[in-house]
C-alpha positions in Angstrom: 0.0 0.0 0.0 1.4 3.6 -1.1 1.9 5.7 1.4 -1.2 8.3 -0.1 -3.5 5.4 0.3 -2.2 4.5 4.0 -3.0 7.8 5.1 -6.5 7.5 3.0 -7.2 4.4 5.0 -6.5 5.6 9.0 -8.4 9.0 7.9 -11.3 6.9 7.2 -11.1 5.1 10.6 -10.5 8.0 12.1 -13.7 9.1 11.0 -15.7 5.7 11.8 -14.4 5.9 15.4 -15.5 9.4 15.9 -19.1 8.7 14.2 -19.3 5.6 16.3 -18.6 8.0 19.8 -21.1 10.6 18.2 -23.7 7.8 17.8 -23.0 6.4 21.1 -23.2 9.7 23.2 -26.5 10.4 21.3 -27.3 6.9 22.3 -26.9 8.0 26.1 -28.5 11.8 25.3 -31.7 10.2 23.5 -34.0 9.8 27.1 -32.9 13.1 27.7 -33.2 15.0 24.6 -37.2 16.5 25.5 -35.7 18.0 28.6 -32.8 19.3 27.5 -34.2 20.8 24.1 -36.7 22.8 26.9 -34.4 23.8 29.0 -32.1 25.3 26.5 -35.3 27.1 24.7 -36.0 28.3 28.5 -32.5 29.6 29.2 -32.2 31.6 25.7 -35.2 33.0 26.3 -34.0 34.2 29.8 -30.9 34.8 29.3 -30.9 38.4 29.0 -32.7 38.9 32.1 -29.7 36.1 33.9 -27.2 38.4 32.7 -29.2 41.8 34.2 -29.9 39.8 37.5 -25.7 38.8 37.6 -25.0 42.6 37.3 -26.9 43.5 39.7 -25.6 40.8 42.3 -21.8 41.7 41.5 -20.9 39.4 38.9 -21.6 36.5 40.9 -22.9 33.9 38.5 -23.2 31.0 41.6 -26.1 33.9 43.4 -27.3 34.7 40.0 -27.8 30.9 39.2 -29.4 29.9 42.1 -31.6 33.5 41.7 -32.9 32.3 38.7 -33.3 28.3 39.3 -35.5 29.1 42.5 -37.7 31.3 39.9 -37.7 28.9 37.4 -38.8 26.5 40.1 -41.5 28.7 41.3 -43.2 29.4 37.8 -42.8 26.0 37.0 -43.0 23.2 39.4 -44.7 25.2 42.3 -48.4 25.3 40.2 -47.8 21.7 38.6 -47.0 20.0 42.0 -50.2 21.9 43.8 -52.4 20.8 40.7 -51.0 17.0 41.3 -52.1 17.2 44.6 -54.9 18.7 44.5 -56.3 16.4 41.8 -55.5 13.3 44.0 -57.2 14.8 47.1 -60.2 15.9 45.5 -60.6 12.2 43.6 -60.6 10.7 47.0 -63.4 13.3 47.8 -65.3 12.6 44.8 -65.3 9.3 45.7 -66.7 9.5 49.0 -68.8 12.0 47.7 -70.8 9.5 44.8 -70.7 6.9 47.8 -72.9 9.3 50.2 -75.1 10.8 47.7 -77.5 7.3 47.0 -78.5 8.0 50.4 -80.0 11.8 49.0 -83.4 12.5 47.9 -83.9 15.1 44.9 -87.0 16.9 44.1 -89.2 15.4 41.6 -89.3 18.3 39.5 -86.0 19.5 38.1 -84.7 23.4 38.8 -85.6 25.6 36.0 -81.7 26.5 34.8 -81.3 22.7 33.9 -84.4 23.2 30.8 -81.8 26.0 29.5 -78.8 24.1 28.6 -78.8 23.5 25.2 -78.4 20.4 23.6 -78.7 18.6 26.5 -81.2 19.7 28.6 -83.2 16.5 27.9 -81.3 14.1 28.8 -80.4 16.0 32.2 -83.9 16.8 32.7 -85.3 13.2 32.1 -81.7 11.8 34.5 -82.9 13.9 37.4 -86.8 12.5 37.6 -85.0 9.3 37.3 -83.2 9.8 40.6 -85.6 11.8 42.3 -87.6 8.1 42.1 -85.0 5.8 42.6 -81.4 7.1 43.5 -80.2 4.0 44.7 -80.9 2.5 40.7 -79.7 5.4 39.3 -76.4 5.3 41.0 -76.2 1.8 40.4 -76.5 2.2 36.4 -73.7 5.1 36.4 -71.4 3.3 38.4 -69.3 2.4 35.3 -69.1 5.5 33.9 -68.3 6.8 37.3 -65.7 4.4 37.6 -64.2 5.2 34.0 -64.2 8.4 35.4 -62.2 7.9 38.7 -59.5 5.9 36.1 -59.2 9.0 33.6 -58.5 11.2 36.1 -56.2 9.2 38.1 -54.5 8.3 34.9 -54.3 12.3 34.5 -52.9 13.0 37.9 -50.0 10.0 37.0 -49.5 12.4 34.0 -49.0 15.1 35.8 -46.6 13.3 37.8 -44.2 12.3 35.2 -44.7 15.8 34.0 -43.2 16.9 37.5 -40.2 14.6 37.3 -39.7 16.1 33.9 -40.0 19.6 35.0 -37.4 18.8 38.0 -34.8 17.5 35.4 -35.6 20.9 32.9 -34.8 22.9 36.7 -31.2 20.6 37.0 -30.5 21.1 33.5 -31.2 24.5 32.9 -29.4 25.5 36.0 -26.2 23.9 34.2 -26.5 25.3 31.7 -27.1 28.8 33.5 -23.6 28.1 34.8 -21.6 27.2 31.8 -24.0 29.6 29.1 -21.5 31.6 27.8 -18.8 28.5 27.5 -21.3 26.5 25.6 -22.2 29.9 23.3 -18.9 29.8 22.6 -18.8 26.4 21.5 -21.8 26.2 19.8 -21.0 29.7 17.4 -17.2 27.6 17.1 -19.1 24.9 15.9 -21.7 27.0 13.3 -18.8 28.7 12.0 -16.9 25.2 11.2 -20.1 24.0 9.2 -22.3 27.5 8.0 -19.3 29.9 8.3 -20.9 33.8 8.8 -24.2 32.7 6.7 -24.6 30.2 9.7 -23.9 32.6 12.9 -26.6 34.8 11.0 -28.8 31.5 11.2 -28.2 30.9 14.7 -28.7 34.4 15.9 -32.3 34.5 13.7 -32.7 31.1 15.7 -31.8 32.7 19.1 -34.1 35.8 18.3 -36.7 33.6 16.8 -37.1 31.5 20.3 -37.1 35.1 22.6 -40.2 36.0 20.7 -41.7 33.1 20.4 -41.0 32.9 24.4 -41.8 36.8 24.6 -45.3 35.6 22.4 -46.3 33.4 23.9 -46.1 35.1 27.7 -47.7 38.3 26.1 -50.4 36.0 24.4 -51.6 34.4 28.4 -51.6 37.8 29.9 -54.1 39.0 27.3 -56.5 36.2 27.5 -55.9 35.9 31.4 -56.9 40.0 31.7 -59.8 39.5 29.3 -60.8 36.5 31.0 -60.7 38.1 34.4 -62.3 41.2 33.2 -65.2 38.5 31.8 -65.4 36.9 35.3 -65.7 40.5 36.8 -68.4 41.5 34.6 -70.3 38.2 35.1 -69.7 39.0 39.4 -67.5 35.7 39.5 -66.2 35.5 43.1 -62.7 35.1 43.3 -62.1 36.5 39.6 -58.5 37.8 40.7 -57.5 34.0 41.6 -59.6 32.6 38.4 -57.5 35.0 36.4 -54.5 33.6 37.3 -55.4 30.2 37.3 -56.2 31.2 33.3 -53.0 32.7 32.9 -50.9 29.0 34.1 -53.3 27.0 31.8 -52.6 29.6 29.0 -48.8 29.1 29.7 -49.2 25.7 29.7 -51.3 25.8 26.2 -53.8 24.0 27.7 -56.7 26.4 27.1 -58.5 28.6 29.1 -61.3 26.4 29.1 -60.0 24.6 31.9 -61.6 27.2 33.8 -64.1 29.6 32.5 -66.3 26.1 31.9 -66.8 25.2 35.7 -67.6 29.0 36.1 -70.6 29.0 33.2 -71.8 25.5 35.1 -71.8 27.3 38.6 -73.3 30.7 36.9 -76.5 27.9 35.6 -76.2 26.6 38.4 -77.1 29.9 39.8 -79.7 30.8 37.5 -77.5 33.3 35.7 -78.2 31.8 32.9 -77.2 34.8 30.5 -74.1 35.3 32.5 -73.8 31.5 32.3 -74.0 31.8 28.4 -71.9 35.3 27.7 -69.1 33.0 29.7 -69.3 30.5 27.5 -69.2 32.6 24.4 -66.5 35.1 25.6 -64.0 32.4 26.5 -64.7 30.1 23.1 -63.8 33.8 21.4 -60.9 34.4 24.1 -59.0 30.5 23.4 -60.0 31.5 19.4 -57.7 35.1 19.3 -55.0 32.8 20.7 -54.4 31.8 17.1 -54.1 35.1 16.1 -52.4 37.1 18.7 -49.5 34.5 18.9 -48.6 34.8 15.6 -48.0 38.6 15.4 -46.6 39.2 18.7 -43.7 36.8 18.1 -43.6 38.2 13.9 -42.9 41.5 16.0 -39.5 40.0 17.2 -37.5 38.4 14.9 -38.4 40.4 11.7 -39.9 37.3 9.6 -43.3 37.3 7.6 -46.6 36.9 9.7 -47.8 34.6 7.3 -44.5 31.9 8.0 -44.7 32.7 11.6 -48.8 31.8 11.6 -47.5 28.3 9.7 -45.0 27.6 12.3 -46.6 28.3 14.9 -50.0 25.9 14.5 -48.0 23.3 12.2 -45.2 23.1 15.1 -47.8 22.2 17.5 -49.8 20.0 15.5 -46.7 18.4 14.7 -44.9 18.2 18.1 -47.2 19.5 20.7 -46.8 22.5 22.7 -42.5 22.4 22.3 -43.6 22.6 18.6 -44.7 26.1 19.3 -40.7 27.3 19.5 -39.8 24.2 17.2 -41.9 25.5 14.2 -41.0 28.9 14.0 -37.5 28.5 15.2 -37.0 25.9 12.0 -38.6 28.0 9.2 -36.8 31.1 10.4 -33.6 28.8 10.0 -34.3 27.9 7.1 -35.7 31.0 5.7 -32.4 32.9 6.4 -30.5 29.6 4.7 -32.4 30.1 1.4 -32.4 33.9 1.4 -28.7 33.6 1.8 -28.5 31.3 -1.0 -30.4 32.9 -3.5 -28.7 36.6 -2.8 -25.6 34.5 -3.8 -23.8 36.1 -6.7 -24.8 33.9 -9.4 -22.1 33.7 -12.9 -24.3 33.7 -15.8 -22.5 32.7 -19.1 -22.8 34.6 -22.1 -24.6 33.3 -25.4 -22.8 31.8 -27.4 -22.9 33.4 -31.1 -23.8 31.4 -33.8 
């Protein structure tokens, strides 16, 4: 063997060994890619504030870390660990709740607010004179679905477990990465620069900007629909509107939907013969969870300088595609790739002359 082919051969096993290790390490990575992908989306959305927050403490970055990872920890674990508990306690009273009530006896005629609901007002109507005349039957026959019931939700709060666990390891790693930011910045821009050269720093700066609006979006979008939901619950003389509102604003966060809440409310409101309240409620939060669609889009557009229309597209095809971490996925791609073709295409391109003939 030459001595050119030699060298030919150990570069090539050079280059199997180190896409073996790459493998492997993404291999070991793989269970923990959803939490790390989050936590770096969280901590380049807040990194500006961690590096006002370090000024302020002296250029201590341990204070400024542990600053931040206790409010991280607050805005994040604090509400899903009180939700987890809370569901578990009141399943347990639900429970014992069903069990006491086939002792209850209900009025034959049902109150008036039930004959409103639409759609089903019915069926409710024709369930209550069926346990006004025999409860102990009628809890008998919805047992099952009762039971179905009791296994979604616990099922739900086991969900919101795992959630927790995952939202512990998003705290470990984001405070890591709080720590070692600007090392890792470094490397990653190294490591753009080695593949893109400047077209890719551009990239990963529209990236960077891309995921603080989208972050910046997607806060601004839950305080609107939490203030117009609370201003809804004030007009409708909701007690406890203040804490509702902010109930609305965490499953807003969370993109779970204000309906969460504002549903429960129209109930009580029938419940309390306010039944137009009852109704505006429903109507105002079906329009409030509908703007979300809207106002997401061009508050995060407002950011990072790219169309509404590609924004809109990443935004809902990001989550269809990969749930609520597709929110910052979607848009954080296309702008990618929008600055890779633009890039491309403004390219001076060499167009040879005709030939004569």
């Amino acid at each position: 063997m030459t001595e050119k082919g030699q060298l030919h051969l150990e570069t090539i096993i050079v280059l199997a060994v180190l896409a073996v290790i790459f493998i492997a390490c993404l291999k070991i990575l793989l269970p923990f890619f959803g939490a790390i992908l989050w936590s770096a989306i969280i901590v380049v959305a807040t990194w500006p504030l961690y590096r006002r927050l370090r000024k302020r403490v002296g250029s201590r970055p341990k204070l400024a870390t542990a600053i931040m990872t206790l409010g991280l920890a607050l805005v994040l674990v604090g509400p899903v660990a009180i939700l987890t508990i809370s569901l578990q306690e009141n399943i347990s009273s639900a429970v014992n709740l069903f069990q006491d009530v086939s002792g209850t006896e209900l009025p034959e005629n049902p109150p008036a607010w039930i004959s409103s609901i639409p759609l089903v007002s019915g069926r409710l109507e024709s369930a209550w004179r069926e346990a006004s005349t025999n409860m102990h039957g009628f809890v008998e026959r919805i047992r099952p679905q009762i039971r179905k019931a009791a296994t979604w939700l616990l099922a739900q709060g086991a969900r919101l477990g795992l959630v927790l666990l995952q939202f512990l390891l998003v705290l470990l790693i984001s405070m890591l990465l709080y720590r070692n930011g600007e090392v890792l910045a470094d490397y990653t821009r190294k490591f753009t620069m080695r593949l893109g050269g400047a077209e890719g720093l551009e990239s990963l700066d529209a990236a960077a900007r891309t995921i603080k609006s989208v972050s910046l979006g997607v806060i601004g979008t839950a305080v609107i629909q939490a203030v117009l939901s609370g201003f809804g619950f004030w007009l409708a003389g909701v007690p406890g509107w203040v804490l509702l509102s902010f109930f609305c604003l965490f499953t807003a966060l969370l993109q779970i939907g204000t309906g969460l809440i504002w549903i429960p409310v129209a109930i009580w409101l029938g419940h309390q013969d306010a039944t137009a309240w009852a109704i505006f409620t429903v109507v105002w939060g079906i329009f409030i969870n509908v703007i979300d669609n809207f106002i997401k889009p061009y508050l995060i557009s407002q950011g990072c300088g790219l169309p509404l229309a590609l924004i809109f597209m990443g935004v809902i095809g990001g989550m269809l595609t990969w749930g609520v971490i597709g929110i910052f996925l979607g848009p954080t791609l296309l702008a990618t790739g929008f600055n890779l073709l633009k890039h491309w295409l403004e390219q001076d391109i060499v167009i040879a002359a005709p030939l004569d003939r």
